[in-house]
KESE-314640 format. One line per 4 residues: number of its first residue (from 1); for each residue x, y, z of C-alpha. Coordinates in steps of 0.1 Angstrom, whole numbers, padded with zeros to 4 digits. Layout:
N
NUM) X,Y,Z ~ ...
END
This chain:
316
1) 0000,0000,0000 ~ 0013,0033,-0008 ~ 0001,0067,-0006 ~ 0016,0102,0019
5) 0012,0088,0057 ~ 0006,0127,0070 ~ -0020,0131,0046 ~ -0040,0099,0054
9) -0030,0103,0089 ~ -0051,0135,0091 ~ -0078,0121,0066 ~ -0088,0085,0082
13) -0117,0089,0108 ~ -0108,0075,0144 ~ -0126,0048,0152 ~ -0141,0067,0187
17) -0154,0095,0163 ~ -0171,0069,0138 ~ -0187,0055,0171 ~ -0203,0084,0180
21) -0210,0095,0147 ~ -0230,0060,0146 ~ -0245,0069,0181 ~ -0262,0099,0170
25) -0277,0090,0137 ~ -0287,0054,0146 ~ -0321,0064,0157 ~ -0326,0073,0118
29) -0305,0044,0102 ~ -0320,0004,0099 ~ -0301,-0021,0109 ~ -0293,-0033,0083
33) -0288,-0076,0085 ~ -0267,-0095,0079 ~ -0266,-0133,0063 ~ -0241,-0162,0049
37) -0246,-0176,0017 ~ -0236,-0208,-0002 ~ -0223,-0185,-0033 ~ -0213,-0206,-0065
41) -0183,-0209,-0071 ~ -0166,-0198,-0041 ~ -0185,-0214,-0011 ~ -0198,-0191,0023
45) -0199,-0157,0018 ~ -0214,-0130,0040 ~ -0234,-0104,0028 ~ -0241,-0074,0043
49) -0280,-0064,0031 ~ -0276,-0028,0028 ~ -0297,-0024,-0002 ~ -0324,-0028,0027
53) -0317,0006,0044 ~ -0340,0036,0046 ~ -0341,0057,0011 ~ -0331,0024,-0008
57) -0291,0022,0001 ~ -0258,0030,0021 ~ -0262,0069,0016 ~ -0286,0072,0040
61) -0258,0068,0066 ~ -0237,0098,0049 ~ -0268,0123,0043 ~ -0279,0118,0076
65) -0244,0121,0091 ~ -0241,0153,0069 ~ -0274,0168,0081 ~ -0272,0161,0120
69) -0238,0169,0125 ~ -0235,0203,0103 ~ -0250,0238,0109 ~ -0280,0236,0080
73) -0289,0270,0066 ~ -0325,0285,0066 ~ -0322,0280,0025 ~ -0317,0241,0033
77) -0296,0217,0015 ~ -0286,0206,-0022 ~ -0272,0176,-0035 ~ -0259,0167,-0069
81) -0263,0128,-0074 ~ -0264,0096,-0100 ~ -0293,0086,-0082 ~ -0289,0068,-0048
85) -0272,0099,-0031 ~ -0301,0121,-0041 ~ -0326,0097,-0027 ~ -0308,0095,0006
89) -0302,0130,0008 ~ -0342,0141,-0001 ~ -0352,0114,0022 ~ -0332,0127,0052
93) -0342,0161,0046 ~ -0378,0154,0044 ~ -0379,0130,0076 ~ -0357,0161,0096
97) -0380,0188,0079 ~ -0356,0208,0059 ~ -0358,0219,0023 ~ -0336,0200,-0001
101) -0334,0205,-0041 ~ -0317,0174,-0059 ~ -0300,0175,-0090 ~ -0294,0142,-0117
105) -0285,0135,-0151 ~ -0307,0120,-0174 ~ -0287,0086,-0169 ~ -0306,0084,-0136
109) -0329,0055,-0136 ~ -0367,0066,-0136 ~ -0373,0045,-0106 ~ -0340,0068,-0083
113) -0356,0100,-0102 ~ -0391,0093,-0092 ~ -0382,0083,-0054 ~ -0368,0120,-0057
117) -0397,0138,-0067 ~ -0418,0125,-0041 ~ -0391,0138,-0016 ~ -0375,0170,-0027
121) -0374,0196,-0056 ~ -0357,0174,-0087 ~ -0339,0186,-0111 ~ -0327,0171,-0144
125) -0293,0183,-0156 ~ -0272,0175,-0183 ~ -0261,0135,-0193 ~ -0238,0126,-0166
129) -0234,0130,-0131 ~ -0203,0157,-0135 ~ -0232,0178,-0150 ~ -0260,0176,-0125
133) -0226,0182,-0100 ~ -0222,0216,-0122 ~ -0258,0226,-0117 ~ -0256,0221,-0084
137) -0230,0242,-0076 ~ -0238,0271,-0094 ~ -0274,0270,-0073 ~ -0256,0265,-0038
141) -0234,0297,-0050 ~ -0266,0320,-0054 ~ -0292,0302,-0028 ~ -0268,0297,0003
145) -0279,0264,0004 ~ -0253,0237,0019 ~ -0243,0211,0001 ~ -0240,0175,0006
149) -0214,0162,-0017 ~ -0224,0121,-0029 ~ -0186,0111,-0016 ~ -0160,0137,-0012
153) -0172,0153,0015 ~ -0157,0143,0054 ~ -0193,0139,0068 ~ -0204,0118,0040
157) -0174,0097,0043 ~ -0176,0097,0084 ~ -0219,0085,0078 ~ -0202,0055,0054
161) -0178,0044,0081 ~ -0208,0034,0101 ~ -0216,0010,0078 ~ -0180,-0009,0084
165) -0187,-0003,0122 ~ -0221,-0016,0119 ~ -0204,-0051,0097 ~ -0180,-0059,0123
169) -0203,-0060,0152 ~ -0224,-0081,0133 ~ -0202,-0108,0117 ~ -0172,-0108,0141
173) -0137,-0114,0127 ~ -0134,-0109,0088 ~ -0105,-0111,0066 ~ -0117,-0092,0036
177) -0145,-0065,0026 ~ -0154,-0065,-0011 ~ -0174,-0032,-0017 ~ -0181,-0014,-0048
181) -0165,0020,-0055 ~ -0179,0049,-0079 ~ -0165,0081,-0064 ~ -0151,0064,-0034
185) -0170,0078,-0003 ~ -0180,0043,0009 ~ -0144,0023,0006 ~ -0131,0054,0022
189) -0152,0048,0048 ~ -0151,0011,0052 ~ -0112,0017,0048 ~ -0112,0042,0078
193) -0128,0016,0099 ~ -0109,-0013,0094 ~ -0083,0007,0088 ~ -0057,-0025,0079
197) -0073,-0047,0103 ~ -0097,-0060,0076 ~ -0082,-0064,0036 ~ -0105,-0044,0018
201) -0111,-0048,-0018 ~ -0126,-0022,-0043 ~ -0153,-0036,-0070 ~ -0154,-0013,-0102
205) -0172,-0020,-0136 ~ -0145,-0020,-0164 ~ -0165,0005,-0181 ~ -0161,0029,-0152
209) -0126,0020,-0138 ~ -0122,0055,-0113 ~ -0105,0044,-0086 ~ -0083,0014,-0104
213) -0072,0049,-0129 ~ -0064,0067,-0099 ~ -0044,0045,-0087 ~ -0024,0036,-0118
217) -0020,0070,-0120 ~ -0013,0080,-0086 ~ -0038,0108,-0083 ~ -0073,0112,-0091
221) -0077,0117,-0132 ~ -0110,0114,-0156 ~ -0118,0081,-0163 ~ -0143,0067,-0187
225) -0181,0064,-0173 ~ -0200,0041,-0190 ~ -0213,0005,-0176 ~ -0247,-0006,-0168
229) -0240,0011,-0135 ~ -0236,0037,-0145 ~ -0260,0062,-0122 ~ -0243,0046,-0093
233) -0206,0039,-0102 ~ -0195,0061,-0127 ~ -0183,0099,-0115 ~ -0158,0116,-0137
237) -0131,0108,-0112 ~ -0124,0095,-0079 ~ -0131,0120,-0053 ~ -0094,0143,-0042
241) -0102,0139,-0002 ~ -0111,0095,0001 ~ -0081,0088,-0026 ~ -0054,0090,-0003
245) -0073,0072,0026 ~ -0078,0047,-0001 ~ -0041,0044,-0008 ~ -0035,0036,0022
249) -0060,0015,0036 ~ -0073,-0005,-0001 ~ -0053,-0033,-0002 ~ -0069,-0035,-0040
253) -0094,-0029,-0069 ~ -0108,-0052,-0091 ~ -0127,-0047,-0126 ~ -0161,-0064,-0136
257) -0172,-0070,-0170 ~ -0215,-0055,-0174 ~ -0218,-0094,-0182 ~ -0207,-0105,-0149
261) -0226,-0075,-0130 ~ -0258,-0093,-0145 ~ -0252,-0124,-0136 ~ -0243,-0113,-0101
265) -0274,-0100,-0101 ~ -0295,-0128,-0116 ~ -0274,-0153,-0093 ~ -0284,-0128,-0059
269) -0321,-0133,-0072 ~ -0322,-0167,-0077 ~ -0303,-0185,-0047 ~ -0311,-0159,-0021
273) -0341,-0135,-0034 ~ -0319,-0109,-0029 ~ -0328,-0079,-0052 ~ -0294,-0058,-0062
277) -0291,-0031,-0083 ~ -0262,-0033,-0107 ~ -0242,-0014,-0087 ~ -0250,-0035,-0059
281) -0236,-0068,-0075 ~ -0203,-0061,-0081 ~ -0186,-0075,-0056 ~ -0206,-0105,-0060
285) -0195,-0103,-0096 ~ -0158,-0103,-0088 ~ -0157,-0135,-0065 ~ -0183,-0153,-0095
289) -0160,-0149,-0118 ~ -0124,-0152,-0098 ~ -0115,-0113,-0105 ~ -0112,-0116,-0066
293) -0099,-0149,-0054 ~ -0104,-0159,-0016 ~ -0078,-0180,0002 ~ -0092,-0216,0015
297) -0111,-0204,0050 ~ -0107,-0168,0040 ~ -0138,-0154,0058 ~ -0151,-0128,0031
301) -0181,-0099,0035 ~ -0197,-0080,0007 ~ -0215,-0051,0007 ~ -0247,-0051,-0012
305) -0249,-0016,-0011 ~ -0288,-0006,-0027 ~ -0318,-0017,-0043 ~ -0332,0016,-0061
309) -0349,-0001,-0091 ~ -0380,-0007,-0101 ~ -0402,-0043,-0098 ~ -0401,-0046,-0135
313) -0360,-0051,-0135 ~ -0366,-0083,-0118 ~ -0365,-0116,-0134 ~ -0376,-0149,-0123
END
């Protein structure tokens, strides 16, 4: 692992802080279960059923983190999002009674976007999520309204933690996290927690390879943001604050093929009635096809990180 040791030193979250950041928005957050699988071809597996939180996903941890522990203005919040961050955030604000305006790219999937509308003020800019991001920022600059960044933001990151906090207590020792990775705010968070204790192992599409360009780079640079996942996993770029947290901390990252998201998806359904968004499957994807390779007892833990779709996605 590489990365500048001052620099993570001051970025990682101490595990006391993620504590009571978990003490004071657990009365908002489900618990989120737990369960071991028999998962072909690899054997037991634990998955951690996050797509069963409140607003669909993980984020809920990380808006309500963001909105508890900051000073919100009168003018409320915004959010720019692919989809699952906006959901999070406009349910948050909505259950803690603040105004919130929410802005996504047409990549969105209707079922994220409609979740929205029934929450917040929606609105639709531009194809990709670095455009919604631009819209968002110019309103924030003439509302006052305080933003709640999807990953690169230390409260969102400190709200993901939680979820690593929330994994250990539950399935006791673990030798490896698999957990997918779009702009990074929830490895950096898992990362923070385990913080070496754990190996933990990105999951990225190949057709939205952020972090795995970061790190071949050594710095966070534009990488390509297509995939079937893409309104979950695919920012322009990793985000500047969790990459060197992940440097440190991310023992790896591993690429899926949109085939193998799929199947991981179909193969979730089928032996378990688990519904995963694409996004969701990846790591499931990576030990299906061997682009992550557990040892013999190797106890593993993936994070099935949201379920925002809509009935009609599901097959069998």
């Amino acid at each position: 692992m590489t990365g500048d040791m001052r620099v993570v030193q001051h970025l990682v979250l101490a595990r006391d802080e993620i504590e009571r950041a978990y003490d004071t928005i657990r009365p908002y957050l489900r618990r989120t279960p737990v369960i071991e699988v028999d998962l072909d071809p690899v054997g037991p597996v634990t998955l951690k059923l996050e797509q069963l939180q409140y607003a669909g996903s993980f984020k809920a941890r990380g808006a309500f983190t963001n909105l508890l522990l900051r000073d919100v203005p009168e003018a409320g919040v915004a959010a720019a999002s692919g989809g699952n961050h906006g959901v999070a955030v406009a349910y948050a604000a909505h259950r803690l009674g603040i105004p919130a305006r929410i802005f996504v790219p047409t990549v969105s999937s209707p079922a994220k976007i409609e979740r929205i509308r029934l929450l917040a003020d929606l609105v639709i800019a531009g194809d990709r999520y670095a455009d919604a991001l631009d819209a968002a920022e110019k309103w924030i600059a003439a509302s006052g309204a305080m933003s709640v960044h999807a990953y690169d933001q230390r409260e969102t990151i400190l709200g993901q933690a939680t979820l690593g906090l929330e994994l250990a207590r539950q399935a006791g020792p673990l030798d490896t996290v698999l957990a997918p990775v779009g702009g990074g705010g929830l490895i950096a968070g898992i990362a923070s927690y385990f913080a070496g204790t754990a190996r933990v192992v990105g999951v990225e599409p190949d057709g939205a390879p952020t972090l795995a360009h970061a790190r071949a780079a050594g710095a966070p640079v534009d990488a390509p943001a297509g995939s079937i996942a893409v309104d979950a996993l695919a920012p322009r770029r990793v985000g500047e604050l969790v990459f060197p947290v992940t440097q440190a901390y991310v023992h790896d990252v591993v690429l899926v093929s949109d085939d193998a998201i799929r199947d991981a998806q179909a193969a979730l359904w089928q032996t378990a009635r688990i519904a995963a968004e694409p996004a969701a499957a990846v790591g499931v994807a990576a030990l299906r096809t061997g682009a992550y390779r557990p040892a013999p007892g190797e106890r593993v833990a993936v994070v099935i990180s949201g379920a925002n779709m809509s009935a009609a996605q599901l097959d069998g």
